[in-house]
Each structure stands twice: as structure tokens, then as C-alpha cells.
N, C-alpha and C positions, 0 to 999 in steps of 0.2 A: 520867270519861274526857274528857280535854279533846280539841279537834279539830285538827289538823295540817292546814294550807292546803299542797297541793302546789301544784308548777308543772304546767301544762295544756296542752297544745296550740293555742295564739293563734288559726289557721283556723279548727278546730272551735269557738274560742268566738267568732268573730263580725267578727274584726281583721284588718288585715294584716301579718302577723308583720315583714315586710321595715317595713313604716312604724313598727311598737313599736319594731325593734330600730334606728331613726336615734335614737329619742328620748333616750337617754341621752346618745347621741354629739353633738346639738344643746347640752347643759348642758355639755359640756363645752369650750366658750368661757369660760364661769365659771373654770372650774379653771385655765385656761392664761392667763388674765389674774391670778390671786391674787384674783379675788374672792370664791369658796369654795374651800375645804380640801376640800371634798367631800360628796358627796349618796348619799339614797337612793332609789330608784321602784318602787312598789309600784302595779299594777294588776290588778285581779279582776272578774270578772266572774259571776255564777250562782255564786258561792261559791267561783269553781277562779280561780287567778292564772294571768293569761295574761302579764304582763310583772315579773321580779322584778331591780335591777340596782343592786348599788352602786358609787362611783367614786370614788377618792379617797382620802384620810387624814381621821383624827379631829380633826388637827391642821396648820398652814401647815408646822411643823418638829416631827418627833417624831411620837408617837402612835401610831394603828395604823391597818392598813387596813380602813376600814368593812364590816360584814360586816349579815348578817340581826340579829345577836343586837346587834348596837350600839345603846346607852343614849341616847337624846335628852331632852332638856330641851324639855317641848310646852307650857308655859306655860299660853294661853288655849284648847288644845287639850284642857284639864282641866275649861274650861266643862262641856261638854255630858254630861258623866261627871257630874260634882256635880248637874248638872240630871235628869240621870234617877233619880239618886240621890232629888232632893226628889218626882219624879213616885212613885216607890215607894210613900215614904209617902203621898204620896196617893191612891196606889190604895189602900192598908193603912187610909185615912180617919182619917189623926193628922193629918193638911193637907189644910185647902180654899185654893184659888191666889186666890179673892177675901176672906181673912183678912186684916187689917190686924196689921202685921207685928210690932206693938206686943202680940200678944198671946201670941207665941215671945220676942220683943226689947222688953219695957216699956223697956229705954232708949234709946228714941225717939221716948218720947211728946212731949215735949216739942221735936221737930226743928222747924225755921223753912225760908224760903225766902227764898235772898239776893233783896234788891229792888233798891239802888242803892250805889254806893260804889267803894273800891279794895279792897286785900287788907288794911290798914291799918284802913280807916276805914267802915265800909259799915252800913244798916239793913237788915231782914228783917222780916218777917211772916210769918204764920201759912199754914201749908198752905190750899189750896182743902180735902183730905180726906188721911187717910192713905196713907201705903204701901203697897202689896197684894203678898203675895209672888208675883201676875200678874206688878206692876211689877216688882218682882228679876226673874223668869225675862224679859223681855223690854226691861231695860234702859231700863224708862220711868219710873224710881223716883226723878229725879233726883238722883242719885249723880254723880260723876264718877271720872275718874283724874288723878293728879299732874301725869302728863306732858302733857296735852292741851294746855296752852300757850293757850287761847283763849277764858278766861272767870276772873274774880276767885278764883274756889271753885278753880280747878285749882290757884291761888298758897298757897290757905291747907291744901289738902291738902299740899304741896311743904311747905311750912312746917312740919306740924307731923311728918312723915316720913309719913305716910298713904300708903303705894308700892305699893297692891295685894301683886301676890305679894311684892315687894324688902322688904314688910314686917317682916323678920325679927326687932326687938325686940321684936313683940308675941307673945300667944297670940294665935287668935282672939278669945278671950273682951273681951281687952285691946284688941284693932281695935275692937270695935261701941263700947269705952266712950271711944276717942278718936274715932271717925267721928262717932258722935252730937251730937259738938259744932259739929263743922261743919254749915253753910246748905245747903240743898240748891240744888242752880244753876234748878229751876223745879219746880213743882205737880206730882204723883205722876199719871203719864198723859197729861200734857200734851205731850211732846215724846218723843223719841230719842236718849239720849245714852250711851255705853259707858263703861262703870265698872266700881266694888268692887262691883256689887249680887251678883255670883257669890261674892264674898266672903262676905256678908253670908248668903244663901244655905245658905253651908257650917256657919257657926253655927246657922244653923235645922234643919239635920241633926242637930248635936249635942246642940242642945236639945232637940227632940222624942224622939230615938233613944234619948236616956241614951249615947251612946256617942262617943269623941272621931269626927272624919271620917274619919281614917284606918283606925280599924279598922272603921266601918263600911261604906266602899268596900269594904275587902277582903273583908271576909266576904259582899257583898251583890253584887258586882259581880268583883271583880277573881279571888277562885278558883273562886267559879261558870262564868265565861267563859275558866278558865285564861292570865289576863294577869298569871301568876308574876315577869313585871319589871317589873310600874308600880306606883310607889310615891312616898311624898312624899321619901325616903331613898333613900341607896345603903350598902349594906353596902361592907366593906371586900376582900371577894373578888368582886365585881362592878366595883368602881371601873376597873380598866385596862378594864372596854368600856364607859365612859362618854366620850361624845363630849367635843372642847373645844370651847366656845362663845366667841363672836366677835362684838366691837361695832364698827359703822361711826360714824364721828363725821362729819357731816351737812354737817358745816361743813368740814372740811380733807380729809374722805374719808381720813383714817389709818381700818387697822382695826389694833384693837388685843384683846389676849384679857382675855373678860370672866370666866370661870369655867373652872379646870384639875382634871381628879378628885384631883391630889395635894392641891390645897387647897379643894377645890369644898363651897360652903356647905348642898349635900344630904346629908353626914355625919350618922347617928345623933344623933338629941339636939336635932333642928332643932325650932325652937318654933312658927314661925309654917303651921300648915298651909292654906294659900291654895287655897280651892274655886274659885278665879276662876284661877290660875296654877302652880299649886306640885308639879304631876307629873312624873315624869321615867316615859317609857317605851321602847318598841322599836318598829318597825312591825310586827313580824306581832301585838304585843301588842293595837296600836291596831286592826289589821284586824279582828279578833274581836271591838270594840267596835263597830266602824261593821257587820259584818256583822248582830253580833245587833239591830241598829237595822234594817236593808235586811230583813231576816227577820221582821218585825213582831215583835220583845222577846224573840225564843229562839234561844240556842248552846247547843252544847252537850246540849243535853237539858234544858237550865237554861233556865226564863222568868224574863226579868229585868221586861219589862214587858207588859201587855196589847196584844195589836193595836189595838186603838179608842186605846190611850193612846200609841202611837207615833206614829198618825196626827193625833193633838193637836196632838204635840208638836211634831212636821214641816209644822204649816199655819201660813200670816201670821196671826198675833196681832197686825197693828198696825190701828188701827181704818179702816174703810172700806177695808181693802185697801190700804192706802195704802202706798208704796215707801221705803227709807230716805232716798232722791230726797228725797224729798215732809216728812218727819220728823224726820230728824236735826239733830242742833243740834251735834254736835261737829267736829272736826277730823281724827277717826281712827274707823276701823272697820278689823276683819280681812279685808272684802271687799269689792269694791266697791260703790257707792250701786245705780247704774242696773239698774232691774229685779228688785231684790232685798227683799225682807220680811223679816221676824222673826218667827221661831215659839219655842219656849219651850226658848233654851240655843244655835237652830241660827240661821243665815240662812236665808233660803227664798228660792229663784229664783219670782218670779210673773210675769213679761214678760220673755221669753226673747230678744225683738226690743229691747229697751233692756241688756240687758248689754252687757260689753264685749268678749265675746267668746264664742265656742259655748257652747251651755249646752241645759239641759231645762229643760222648767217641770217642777216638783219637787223639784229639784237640794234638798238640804241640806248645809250645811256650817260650818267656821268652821277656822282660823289660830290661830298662836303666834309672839309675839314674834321667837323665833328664827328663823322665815323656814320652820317649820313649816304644810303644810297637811295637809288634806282635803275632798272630799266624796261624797257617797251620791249615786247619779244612779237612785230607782228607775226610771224608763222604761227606762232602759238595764242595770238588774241589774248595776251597776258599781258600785266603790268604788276610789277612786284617793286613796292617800298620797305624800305627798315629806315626808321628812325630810334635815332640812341645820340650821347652828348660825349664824345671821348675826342677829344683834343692827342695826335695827328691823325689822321684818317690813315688806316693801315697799320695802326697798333697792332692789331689781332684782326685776322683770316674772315671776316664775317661775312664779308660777301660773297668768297669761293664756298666759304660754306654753305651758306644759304642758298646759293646756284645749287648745289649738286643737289643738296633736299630736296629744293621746289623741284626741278627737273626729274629728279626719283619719283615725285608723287603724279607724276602723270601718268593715264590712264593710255 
């Protein structure tokens, strides 16, 4: 029996119903400018939704109008799924997180560390120490992505198509055998830099599990927690509620449409299944993901993970406490630096007084591409989603904004 999240009484859970219901009405400046087609707000608290409201179309012209059941593309919102996925087996003891990753992935024994050069012409040497699939869950693996635009390795991933989830000529299997050939941009632990390592990740599922990733999620997560529309696929009687996604070009500000369900590349048959990007879900799918997390690893009647391994999973893993402030070495992250850690797949608020705006200490979360969020706020017994399709994440301020509203309407 899966669990049906109703709508709840906003007073009795804590808010002020008059301040939730401006909040829709604030985003919709977005819409009357053409900068989104349209969003959706989902906010819970104690398990009961106290604000549920969609606005909008699926699409600038055409489509439908966004409902509960509408299909979003969450990208890196697939992280923290694949990561508790790899915590499972760890609790089941087929993965220790200080295992050098060469011994799920021998084809990486042989990985270097770019030292100097162009994308052309450059030397490497030898790792300080291996991989640790720690490094994957926490992005310290030296890995990168294509688009990062601000280091030699980000050129020669572009080069060789190495696109995280956009990977689509490969399997998995076929990512780790071209990734491997690439320099890692620095020493396993040494830095903070966001990458394929959730990719990478997802192979370690499949290797260990016997089972591809896809139908491992499912069986392990997705109908245990009753999340019946998230999947790497859309069948062909679901496609009219799958969203249109929308890219902003950075440089001329045209938005132009990046993926339509009539030709959208999540069709049956799709080869590359990206544990770093490659879900498509719904929000109330997602709420029952973030709840069974806010709930220490059980919906449903269903344990997905142990309480002690929730609380793992939700603490800074980066050493000395240190902030992404203080460790990151890239260009891009789904949230911002100030006051924020990394725990194993999430961000972690640890200095509530350095974010950029309200927040708890605890707060876990993470973003998608599409301009997709979330996060779990346990102090506050909250879980707040926005779903919307805008190609890069961080076009426009939505999530500072949406913090400070929701945060304002508490009682």
C-alpha cells in the first residue's frame, strides 16, 4: 500500500496560509515575462502538505496545463536516488565507501592526474592514492563535467562527448571505458569538484547488484516508496504529461526548446542510464523520496535505509568541516558555496549565518539542470520541491527566492 500525501490545513501545520498562498503569485513575474512556461510548489511539512500549486503550461505554445501528475526531467535531482541506492548495499556489506574503486571498476587502475599542459598537449602523473567510492559519493574523486568551462580536463571530456547524463551513445558499461582515459583534474580527496562520479556510481550498482540500474532502483526504491513515474523512460501513454524542457543561451538570452515528448530522447530503448542525471519524475513521486529520507529510511512500511545510515548520509563529509567556500575548485555547483558542506549524494547547510539566504543548520538538498529543486529542512519537518523545465539551473534566483517566502511563512 503505497501512501497518498493529502493537502492539510497550512495554520494547523505551523504557516501562514495568507503568506503560502502570495507565493505562487510572486513566480508568477517569471510567466508574464516568457521566462518560464510554467512551475510547480510543493510544500510539507510533518508528512501533510500544507501548500500544493501549479501555474502555467508545459510548454511557451501548446502543451498542457501543469497538473500534480506532470512528468519533469530532474536530472541531478537523480543524484541522491543512485546514492542511497550505493548506501543500500552498503548496509547489505557488498560496499565499503573507503574501497578503492578499482576493485568494482579495474578499468581505472591505470587513471593519471593532469599536471600541466593544454587540452592538446599536456603531462600527467600518477595519483597521490586511489579513488574511494567515499570520493564518488562526495565529489572529491577528481572527475569533472564537460561543461565546466574552467580547467583543460573539462576540454578533453567535451572532446571526447564525455556529457554526463547527454551521454547517450554510450551504455554505462561504455562511459567508465571512455572516462578511464581521461586525467583526473587533481588527487582523489584533495579538492571539491562536481562531476560524472554519480555516474560512475551507477555502474557500481550494476556491478555489484548483477542487475542493470534501472531495474534495480525500481525494485529497491521506486515501488517500495510507490514512485510509479520515475523512471529513466517514458512509455508512450504517459508522454502527453511529460513536460517541454527549455534552454537559455547565456550569451544572446534566446530561449529556445531543448526536449518535446513528441521527440523526447527518454523513449523506450534509451541506452545511456545516467545515475548522475537521467530520471524523469513527478513531484509528489519525489516527495516520497525526500520524505522517506526526513523519516530516517522508511515510507510506506518500506525501509529503504537505516536511521544511523540516513544520518551518514546527511552530515559534511568534507574534511575538517570545511565549506564548499573553503574546497571547491570548479565553476558550478547546484547550490550555493556559502555555508554549505557535502554529505554522501546531498549538500548540507553547516553555517546557517554564511548562506545566502534563510536556511537551518541541517538543511540537505541538491538541484537539476532544469532549474529543478529541493530540500529537507529536518529542524523544521519540512520538505519543499519546485519543479519547472529551464535549461541551466541558475538562470534566475528561484530557489533564494523561494527559501526566503517559505521561511517568511512560518509561524
Amino acid at each position: 500500500m503505497t501512501m497518498d500525501f493529502k493537502l492539510d490545513d497550512a495554520d494547523a501545520l505551523g504557516f501562514d496560509p495568507a503568506r503560502l498562498d502570495t507565493i505562487p503569485d510572486f513566480f508568477e513575474s517569471y510567466r508574464a515575462r516568457e521566462k518560464l512556461s510554467g512551475y510547480s510548489i510543493l510544500i510539507a511539512r510533518d508528512g501533510k502538505i500544507a501548500h500544493q500549486s501549479q501555474r502555467g503550461h508545459s510548454a511557451f505554445e501548446g502543451g498542457h496545463a501543469l497538473s500534480k501528475d506532470t512528468i519533469f526531467r530532474i536530472y541531478s535531482m537523480t543524484k541522491p536516488i543512485t546514492s542511497v541506492a550505493i548506501m543500500m548495499l552498503v548496509e547489505r556489506g557488498r560496499i565499503m565507501l573507503q574501497d578503492p574503486i578499482t576493485k568494482y571498476l579495474p578499468q581505472f587502475a591505470n587513471v593519471r592526474v593532469f599536471e600541466k599542459g593544454t587540452p592538446r598537449e599536456y603531462t600527467t602523473r600518477e595519483p597521490d592514492r586511489m579513488i574511494t567510492v567515499h570520493d564518488l559519493m562526495t565529489h572529491q574523486s577528481g572527475l569533472t563535467y564537460d561543461f565546466m568551462l574552467s580547467h583543460p580536463v573539462d576540454a578533453l571530456y567535451r572532446n571526447k562527448r564525455i556529457n554526463g547524463a547527454r551521454s547517450e551513445k554510450f551504455t554505462l558499461e561504455e562511459f567508465i571505458d571512455e572516462l578511464v582515459q581521461m586525467p583526473l583534474q587533481f588527487t582523489p580527496g584533495s579538492q571539491w569538484n562536481y562531476s560524472v562520479a554519480t555516474d560512475v556510481l551507477g555502474r557500481i550498482v550494476e556491478v555489484v547488484s548483477g542487475q542493470t540500474l534501472d531495474v534495480f532502483l525500481s525494485e529497491n526504491i521506486f515501488v517500495p516508496l510507490g514512485m510509479n513515474d520515475t523512471s529513466f523512460t517514458i512509455d508512450d501513454d504517459k508522454r502527453g504529461r511529460l513536460a517541454h524542457n527549455y534552454a537559455r543561451d547565456p550569451v544572446t538570452g534566446v530561449t529556445s526548446l531543448a526536449d518535446a515528448p513528441e521527440t523526447t530522447i527518454y523513449k523506450p530503448g534509451r541506452k545511456f542510464l545516467s545515475g548522475g542525471g537521467g530520471l524523469l519524475s513527478t513531484i509528489g513521486d519525489y516527495l516520497k523520496f525526500c520524505e522517506m529520507m526526513r523519516r530516517d529510511g522508511v515510507l510506506n512500511g518500506a525501509r529503504i535505509l537505516g536511521r544511523k545510515t540516513v544520518a551518514y548520509m546527511t552530515s559534511n563529509h568534507l574534511p575538517n568541516n570545511e565549506t564548499l567556500m573553503d574546497r571547491a575548485t570548479g565553476s558550478f555547483s547546484e547550490v550555493s558555496y556559502g555555508g554549505t558542506g557535502f554529505g554522501l549524494g546531498f549538500s548540507v547547510v553547516v553555517d546557517p549565518q554564511y548562506a545566502p539566504t534563510i536556511t537551518s543548520r541541517g538543511v540537505y538538498s541538491w538541484g537539476g539542470l532544469a532549474s529543478t529543486f529541493f530540500w529537507v529542512d529536518p529542524q523544521e519537518e519540512m520538505v519543499v520541491i519546485l519543479m519547472t523545465q529551464l535549461m541551466p539551473s541558475g538562470t534566475y534566483p528561484l530557489r533564494p527566492q523561494l527559501q526566503q517566502l517559505v521561511y517568511s511563512a512560518l509561524q
